[in-house]
C-alpha positions in Angstrom: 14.4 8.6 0.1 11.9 7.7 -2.3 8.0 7.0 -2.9 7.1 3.6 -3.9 4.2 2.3 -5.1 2.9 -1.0 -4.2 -0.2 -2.6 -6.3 -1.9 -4.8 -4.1 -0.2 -3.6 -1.2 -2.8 -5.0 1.0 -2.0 -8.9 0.8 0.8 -10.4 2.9 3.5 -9.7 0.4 2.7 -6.6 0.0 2.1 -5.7 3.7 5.4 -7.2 4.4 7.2 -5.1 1.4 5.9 -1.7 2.8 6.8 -1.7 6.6 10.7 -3.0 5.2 10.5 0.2 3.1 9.2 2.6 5.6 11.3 1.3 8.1 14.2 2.3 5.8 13.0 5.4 5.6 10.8 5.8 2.3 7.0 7.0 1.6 4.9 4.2 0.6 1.4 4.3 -1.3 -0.8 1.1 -1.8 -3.1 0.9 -4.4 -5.6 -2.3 -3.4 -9.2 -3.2 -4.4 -9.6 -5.4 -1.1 -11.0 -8.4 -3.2 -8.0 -10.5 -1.7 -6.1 -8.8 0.9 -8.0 -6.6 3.9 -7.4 -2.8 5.7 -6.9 -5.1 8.8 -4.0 -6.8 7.6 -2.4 -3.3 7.0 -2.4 -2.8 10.9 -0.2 -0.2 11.9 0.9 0.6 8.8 -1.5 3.1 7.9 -0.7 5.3 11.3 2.9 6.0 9.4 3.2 9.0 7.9 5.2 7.9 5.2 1.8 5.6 4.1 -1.1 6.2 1.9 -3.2 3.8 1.1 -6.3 4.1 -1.9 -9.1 1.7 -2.5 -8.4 1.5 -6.5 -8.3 -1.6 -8.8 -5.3 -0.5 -10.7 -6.9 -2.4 -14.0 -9.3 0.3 -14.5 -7.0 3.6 -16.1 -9.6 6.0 -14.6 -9.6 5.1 -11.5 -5.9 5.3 -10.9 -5.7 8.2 -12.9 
């Protein structure tokens, strides 16, 4: 399977959209600057080992350099 990467992966959508993947089979990583969504709402997610999840705000090139 593949890795796919989800941009603020740490709302509802986005929460939802990476436990369908993983539980297909695929590595996820979330890139969220928490200003809307919350680590909480990621729940089990981030005991998978298929998840990764970094505190960036993918509008600044640096940081998700």
């Amino acid at each position: 399977m593949g890795l796919h990467l989800i941009a603020g992966g740490a709302g509802f959508i986005g929460v939802n959209l990476a436990r369908a993947l993983l539980d297909d089979g695929h590595e996820v990583l979330v890139f969220d600057d928490l200003s809307r969504g919350s680590y909480e709402a990621m729940g089990s997610l981030v005991q998978h080992n298929g998840f990764t999840f970094r505190q960036v705000d993918c509008s600044d090139p640096e940081a998700v350099d």
